[in-house]
Backbone as CSV, one residue per row, in Angstrom:
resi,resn,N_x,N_y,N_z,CA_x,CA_y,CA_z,C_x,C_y,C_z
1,UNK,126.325,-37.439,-58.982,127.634,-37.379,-58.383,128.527,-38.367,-59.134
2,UNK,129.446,-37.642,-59.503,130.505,-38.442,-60.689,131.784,-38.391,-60.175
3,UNK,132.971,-39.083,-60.586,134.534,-38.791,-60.112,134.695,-37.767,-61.641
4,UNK,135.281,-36.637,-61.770,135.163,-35.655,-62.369,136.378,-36.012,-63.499
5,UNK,137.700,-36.443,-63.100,138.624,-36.434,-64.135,139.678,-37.588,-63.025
6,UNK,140.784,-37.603,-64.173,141.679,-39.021,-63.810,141.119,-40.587,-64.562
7,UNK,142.103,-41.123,-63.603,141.529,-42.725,-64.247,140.138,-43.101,-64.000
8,UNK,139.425,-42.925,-63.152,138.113,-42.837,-63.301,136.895,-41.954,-63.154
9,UNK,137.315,-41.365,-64.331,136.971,-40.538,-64.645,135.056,-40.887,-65.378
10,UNK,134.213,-40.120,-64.831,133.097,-40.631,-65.528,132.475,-41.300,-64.668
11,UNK,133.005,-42.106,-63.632,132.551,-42.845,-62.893,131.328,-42.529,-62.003
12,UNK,129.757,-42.861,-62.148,129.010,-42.764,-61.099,129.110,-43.334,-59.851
13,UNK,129.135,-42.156,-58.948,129.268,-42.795,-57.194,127.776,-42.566,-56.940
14,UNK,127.630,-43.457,-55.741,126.601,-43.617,-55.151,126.422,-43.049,-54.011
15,UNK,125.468,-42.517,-53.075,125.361,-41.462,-51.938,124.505,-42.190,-50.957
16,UNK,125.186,-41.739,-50.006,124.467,-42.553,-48.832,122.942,-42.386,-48.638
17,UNK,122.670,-43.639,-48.617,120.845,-43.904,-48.493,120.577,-42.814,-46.895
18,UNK,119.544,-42.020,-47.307,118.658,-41.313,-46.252,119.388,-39.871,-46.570
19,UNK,119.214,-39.267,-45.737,119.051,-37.377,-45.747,120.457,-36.979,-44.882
20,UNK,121.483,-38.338,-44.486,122.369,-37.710,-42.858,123.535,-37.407,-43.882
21,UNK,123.963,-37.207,-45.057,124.793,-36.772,-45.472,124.822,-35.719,-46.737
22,UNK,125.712,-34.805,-46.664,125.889,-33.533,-47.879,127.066,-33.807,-48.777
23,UNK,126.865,-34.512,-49.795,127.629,-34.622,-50.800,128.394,-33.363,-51.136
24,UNK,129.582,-33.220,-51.591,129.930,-32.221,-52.550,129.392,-32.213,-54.182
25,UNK,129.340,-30.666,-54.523,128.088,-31.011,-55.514,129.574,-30.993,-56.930
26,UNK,129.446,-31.353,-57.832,130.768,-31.574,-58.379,131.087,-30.363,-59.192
27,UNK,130.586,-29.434,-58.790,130.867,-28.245,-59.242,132.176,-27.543,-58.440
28,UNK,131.415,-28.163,-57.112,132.551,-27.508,-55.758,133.842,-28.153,-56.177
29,UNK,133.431,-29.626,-56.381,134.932,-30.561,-56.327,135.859,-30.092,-57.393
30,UNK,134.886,-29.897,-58.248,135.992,-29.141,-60.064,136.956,-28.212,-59.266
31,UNK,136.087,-27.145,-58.687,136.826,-26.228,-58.565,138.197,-25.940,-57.212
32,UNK,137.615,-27.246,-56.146,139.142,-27.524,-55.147,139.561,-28.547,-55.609
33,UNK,139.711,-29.128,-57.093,141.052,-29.932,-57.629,141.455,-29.107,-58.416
34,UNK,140.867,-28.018,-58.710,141.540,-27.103,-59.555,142.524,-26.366,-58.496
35,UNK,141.870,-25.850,-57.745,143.060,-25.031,-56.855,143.859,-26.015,-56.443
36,UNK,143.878,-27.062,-55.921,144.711,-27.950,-55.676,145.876,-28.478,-56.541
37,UNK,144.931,-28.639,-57.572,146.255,-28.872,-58.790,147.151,-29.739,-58.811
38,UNK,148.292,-30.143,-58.914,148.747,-31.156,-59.854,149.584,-31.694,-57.542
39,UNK,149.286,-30.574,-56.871,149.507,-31.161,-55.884,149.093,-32.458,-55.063
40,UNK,147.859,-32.722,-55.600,147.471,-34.367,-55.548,147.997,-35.648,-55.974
41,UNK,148.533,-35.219,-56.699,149.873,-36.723,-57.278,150.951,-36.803,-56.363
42,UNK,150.712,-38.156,-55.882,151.169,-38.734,-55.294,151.055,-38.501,-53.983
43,UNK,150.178,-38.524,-53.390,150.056,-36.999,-52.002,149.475,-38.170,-51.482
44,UNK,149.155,-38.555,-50.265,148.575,-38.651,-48.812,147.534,-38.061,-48.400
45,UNK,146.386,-38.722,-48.335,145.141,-37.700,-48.241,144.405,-38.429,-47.107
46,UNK,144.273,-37.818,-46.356,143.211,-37.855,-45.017,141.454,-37.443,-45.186
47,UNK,140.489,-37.994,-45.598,139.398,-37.720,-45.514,138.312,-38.252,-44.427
48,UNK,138.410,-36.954,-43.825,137.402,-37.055,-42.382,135.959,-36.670,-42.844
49,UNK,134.787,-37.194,-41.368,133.408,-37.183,-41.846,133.545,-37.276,-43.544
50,UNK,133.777,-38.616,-44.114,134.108,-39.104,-45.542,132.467,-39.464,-46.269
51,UNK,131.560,-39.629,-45.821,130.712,-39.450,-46.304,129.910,-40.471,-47.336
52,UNK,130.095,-40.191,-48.656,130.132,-41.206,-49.923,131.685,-41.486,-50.225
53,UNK,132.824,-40.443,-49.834,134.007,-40.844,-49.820,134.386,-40.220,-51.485
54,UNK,133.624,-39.093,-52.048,134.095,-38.377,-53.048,135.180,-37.752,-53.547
55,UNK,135.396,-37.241,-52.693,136.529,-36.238,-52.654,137.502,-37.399,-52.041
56,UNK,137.566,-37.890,-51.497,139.008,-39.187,-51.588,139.159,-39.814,-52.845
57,UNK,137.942,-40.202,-53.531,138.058,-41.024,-54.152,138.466,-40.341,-55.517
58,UNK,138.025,-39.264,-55.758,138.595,-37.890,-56.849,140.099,-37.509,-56.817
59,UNK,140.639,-37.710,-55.577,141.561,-37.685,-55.294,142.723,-38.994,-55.707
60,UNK,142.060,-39.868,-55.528,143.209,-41.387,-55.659,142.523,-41.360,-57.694
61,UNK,141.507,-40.795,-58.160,141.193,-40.898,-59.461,142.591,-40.101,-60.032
62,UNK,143.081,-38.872,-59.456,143.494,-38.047,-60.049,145.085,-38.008,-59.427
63,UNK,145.570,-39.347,-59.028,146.711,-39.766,-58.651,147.245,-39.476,-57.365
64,UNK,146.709,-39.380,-56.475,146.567,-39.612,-55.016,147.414,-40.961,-54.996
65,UNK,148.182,-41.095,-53.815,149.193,-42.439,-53.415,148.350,-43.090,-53.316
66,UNK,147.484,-42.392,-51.939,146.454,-43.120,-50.663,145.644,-42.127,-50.424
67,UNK,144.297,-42.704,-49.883,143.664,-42.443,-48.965,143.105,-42.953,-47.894
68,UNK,142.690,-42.482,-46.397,142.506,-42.871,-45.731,140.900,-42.021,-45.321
69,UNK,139.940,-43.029,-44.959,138.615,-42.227,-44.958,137.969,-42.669,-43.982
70,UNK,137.995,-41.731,-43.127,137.335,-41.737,-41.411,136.054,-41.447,-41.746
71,UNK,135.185,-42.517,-41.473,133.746,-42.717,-41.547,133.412,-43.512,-39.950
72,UNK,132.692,-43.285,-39.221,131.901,-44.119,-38.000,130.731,-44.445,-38.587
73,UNK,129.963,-43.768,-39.640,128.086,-44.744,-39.524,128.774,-45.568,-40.857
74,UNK,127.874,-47.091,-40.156,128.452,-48.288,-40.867,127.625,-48.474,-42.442
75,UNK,126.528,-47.321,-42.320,126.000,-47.508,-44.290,126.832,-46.603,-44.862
76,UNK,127.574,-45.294,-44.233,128.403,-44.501,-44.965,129.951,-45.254,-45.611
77,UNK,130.043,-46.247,-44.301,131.315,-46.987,-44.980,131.081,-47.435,-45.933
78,UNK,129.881,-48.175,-45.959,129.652,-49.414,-47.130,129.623,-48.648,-48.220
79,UNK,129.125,-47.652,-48.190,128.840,-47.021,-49.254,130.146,-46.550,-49.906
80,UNK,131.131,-46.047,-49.310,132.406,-45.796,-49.590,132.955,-47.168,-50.023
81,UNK,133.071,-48.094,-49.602,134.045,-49.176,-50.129,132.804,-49.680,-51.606
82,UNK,131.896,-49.635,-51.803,130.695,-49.816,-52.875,131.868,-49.133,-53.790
83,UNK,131.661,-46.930,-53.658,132.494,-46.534,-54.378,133.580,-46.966,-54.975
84,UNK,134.373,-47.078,-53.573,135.644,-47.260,-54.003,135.912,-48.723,-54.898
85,UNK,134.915,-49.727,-54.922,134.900,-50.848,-55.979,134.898,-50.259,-57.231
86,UNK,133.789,-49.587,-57.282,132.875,-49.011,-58.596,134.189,-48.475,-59.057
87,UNK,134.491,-47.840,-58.419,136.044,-46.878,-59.257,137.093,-47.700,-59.563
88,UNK,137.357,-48.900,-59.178,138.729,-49.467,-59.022,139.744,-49.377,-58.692
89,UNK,139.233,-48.110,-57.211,140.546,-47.472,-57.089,140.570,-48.051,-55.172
90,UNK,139.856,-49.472,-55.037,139.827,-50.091,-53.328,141.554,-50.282,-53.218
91,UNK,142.527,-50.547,-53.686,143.590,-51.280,-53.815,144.629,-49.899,-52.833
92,UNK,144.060,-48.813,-52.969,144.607,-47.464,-52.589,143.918,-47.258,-51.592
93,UNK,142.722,-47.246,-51.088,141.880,-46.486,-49.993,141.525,-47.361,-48.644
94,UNK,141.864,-46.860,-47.966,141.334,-47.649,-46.376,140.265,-47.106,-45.823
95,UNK,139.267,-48.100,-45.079,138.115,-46.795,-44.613,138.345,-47.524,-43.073
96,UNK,138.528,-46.180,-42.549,138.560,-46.433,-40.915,137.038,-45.853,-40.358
97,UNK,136.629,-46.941,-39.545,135.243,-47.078,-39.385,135.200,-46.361,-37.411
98,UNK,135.521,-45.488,-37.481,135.497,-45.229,-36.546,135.270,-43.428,-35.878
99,UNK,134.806,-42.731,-34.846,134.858,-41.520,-34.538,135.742,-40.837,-34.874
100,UNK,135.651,-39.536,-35.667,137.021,-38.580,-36.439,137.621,-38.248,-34.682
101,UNK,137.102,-37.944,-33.977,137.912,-37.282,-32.740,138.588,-38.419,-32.145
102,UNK,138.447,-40.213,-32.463,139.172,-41.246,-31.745,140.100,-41.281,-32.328
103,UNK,139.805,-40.996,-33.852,140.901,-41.169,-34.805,142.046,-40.464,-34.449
104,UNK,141.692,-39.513,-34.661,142.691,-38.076,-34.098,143.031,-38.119,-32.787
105,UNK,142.997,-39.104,-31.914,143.663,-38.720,-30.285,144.508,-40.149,-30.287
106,UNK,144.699,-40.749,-31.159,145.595,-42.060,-31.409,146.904,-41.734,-32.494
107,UNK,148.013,-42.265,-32.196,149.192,-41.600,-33.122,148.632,-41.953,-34.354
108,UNK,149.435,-41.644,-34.830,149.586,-40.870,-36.645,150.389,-41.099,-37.271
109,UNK,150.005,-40.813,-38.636,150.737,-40.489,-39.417,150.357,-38.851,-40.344
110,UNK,151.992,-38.464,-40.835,151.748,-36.979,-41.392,150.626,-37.812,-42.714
111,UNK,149.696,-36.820,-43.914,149.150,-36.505,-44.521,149.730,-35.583,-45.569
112,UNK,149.951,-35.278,-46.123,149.621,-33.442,-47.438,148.286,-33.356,-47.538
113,UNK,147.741,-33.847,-47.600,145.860,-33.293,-48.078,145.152,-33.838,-46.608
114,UNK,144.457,-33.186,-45.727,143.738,-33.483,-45.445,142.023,-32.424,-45.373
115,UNK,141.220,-33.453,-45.621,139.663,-33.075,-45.919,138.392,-33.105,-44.883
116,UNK,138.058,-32.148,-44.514,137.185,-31.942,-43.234,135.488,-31.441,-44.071
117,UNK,134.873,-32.198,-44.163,133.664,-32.119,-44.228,132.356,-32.831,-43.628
118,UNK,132.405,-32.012,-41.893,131.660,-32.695,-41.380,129.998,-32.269,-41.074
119,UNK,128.944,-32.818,-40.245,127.683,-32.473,-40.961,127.433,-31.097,-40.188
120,UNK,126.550,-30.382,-40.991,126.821,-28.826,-40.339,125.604,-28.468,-39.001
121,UNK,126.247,-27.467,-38.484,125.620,-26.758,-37.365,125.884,-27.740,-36.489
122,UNK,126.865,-28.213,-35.962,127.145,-29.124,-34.960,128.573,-28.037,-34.187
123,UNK,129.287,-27.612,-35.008,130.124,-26.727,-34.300,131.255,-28.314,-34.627
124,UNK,131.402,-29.079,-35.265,132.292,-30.290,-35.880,133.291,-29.667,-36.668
125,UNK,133.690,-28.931,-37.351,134.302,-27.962,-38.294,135.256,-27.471,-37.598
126,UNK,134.955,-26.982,-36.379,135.985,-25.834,-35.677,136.840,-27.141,-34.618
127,UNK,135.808,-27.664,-33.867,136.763,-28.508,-33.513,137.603,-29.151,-33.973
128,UNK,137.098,-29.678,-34.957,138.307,-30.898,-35.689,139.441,-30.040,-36.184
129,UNK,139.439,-28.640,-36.459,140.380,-27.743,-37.047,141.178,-27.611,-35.285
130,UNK,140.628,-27.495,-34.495,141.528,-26.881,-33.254,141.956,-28.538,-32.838
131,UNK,141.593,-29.913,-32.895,142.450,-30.698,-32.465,143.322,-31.262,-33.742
132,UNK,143.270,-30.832,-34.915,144.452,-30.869,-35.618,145.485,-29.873,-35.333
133,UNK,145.031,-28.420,-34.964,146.015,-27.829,-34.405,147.048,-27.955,-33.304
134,UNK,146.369,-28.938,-32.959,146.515,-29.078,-31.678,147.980,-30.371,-31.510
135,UNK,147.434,-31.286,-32.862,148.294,-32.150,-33.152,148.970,-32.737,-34.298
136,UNK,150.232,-31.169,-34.764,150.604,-31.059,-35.975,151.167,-32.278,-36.396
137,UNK,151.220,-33.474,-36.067,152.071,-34.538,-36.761,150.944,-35.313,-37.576
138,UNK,149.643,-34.712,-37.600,148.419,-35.329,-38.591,149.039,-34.600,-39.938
139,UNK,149.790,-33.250,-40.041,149.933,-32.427,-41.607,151.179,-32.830,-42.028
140,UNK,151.667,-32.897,-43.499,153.049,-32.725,-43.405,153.470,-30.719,-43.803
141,UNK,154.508,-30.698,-43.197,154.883,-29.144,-43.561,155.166,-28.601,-44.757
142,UNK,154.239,-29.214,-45.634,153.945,-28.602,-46.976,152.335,-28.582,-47.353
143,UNK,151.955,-29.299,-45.919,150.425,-29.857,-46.574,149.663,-28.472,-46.307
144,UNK,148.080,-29.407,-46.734,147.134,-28.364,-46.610,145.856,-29.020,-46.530
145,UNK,145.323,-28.171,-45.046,143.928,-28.657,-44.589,142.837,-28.096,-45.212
146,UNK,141.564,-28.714,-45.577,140.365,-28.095,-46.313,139.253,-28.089,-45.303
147,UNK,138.775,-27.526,-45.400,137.396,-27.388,-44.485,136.600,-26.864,-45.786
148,UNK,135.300,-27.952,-45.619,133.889,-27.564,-45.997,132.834,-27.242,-45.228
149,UNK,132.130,-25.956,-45.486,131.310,-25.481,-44.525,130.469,-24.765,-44.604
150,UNK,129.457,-24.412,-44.488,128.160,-23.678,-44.909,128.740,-22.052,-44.541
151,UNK,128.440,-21.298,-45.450,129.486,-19.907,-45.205,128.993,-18.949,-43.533
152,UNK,128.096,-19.123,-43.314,127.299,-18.727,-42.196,127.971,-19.576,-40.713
153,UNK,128.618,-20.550,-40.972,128.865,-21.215,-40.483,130.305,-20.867,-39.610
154,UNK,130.657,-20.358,-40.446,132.410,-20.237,-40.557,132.752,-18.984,-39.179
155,UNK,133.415,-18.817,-38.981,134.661,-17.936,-37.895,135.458,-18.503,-37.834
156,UNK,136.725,-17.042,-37.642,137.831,-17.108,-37.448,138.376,-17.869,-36.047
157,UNK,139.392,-18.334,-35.800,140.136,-19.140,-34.882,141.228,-19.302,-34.188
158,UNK,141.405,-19.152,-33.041,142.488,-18.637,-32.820,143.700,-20.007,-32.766
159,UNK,144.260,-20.107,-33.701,145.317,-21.147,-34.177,146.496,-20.672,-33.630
160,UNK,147.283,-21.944,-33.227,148.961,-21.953,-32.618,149.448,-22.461,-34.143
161,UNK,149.293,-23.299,-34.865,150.080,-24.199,-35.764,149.896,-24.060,-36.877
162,UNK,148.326,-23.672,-37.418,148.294,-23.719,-38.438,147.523,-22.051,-38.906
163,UNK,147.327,-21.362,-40.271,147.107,-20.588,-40.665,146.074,-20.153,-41.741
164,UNK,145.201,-19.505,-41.863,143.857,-19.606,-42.856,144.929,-18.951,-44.350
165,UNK,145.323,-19.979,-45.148,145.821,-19.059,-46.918,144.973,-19.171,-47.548
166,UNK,143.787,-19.248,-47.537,142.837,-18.834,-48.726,141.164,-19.398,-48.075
167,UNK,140.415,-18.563,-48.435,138.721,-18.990,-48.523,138.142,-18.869,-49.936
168,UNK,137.170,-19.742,-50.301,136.736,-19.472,-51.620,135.232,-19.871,-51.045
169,UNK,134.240,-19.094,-51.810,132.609,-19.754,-51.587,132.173,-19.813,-53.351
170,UNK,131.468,-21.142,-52.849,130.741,-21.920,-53.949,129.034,-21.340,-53.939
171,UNK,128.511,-20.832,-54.094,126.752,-20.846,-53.525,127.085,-20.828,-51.831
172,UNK,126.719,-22.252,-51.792,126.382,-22.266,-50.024,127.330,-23.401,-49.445
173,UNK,128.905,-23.418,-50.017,129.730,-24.157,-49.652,130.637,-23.151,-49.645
174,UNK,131.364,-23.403,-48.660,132.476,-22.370,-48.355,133.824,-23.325,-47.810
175,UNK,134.884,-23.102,-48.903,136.058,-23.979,-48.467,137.110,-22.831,-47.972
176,UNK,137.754,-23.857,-47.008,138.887,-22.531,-46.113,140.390,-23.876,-46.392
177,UNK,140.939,-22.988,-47.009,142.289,-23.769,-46.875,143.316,-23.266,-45.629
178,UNK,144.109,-23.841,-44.700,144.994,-23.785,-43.927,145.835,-25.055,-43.754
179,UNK,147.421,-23.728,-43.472,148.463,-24.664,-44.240,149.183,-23.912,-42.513
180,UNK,150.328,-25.074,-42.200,151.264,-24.581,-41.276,151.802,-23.537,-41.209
181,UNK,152.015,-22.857,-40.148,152.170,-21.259,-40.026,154.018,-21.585,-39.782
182,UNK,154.772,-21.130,-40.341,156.211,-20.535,-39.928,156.887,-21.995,-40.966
């Protein structure tokens, strides 16, 4: 697991010690900074169930303002701020050490990127998509939410706010982009 391109580029990250987390494999990540595209500069990025904190940290590599990375287990943080040393990119990233659903029921701020990859078969995916729906002042009205998710995993939802514009599957990763409806 590497930061793929940007200023640190090359960079080996490190993955949380034991079996409780699913990295993105950097094949996946190539290919949602590719669709993403040059929309990451300068952008606001929200990364929930953050994990090793990859995809934030790919993100602030590849000119991200900020990130903010909702982690609760306290070796996943460490492991993220480890990263985020290793990269040199701590000066940009905050890790909030706390439950994604506490996070989300406390005010806010809008985002453009936010990143949902939480651990699967928990039914974590759909919720966190229906209480962001729930509370559009987490997106800004240009942004766009990602969900990572085992493709088996996935159904449709019945959304007030926001809207499914694109699915793509990797092997056995399946990303769903949704962006504000109207």
């Amino acid at each position: 697991m590497r930061v793929i391109a940007g200023s640190a580029k090359g960079v080996q990250l490190q993955p949380v010690p034991g079996r409780g987390t699913r990295p993105i494999s950097d094949r996946v990540k190539a290919a949602l900074f590719d669709t993403l595209g040059t929309s990451v500069i300068g952008a606001r990025v929200l990364d929930l169930f953050a994990g090793t904190g990859s995809v934030g940290i790919e993100a602030l590599s590849r000119g991200a303002e900020r990130v903010v990375f909702v982690e609760q287990h306290p070796v996943a943080a460490a492991t993220i701020q480890g990263n985020l040393q290793r990269a040199r990119l701590h000066a940009r990233g905050h890790i909030a050490k706390v439950d994604v659903f506490k996070f989300l029921g406390r005010e806010g701020e809008p985002f453009d990127l936010i990143y949902v990859a939480p651990p699967q078969y928990q039914g974590l995916w759909s919720k966190t998509l229906l209480a962001l729906d729930a509370a559009p002042i987490w997106l800004q009205p240009e942004g766009v939410i990602v969900i990572q998710v085992f493709p088996k995993e996935w159904k449709p939802l019945s959304l007030d706010t926001l809207g499914l514009a694109d699915r793509r599957q990797y092997g056995s990763t399946l990303l769903c982009f949704y962006e504000p409806e109207g």
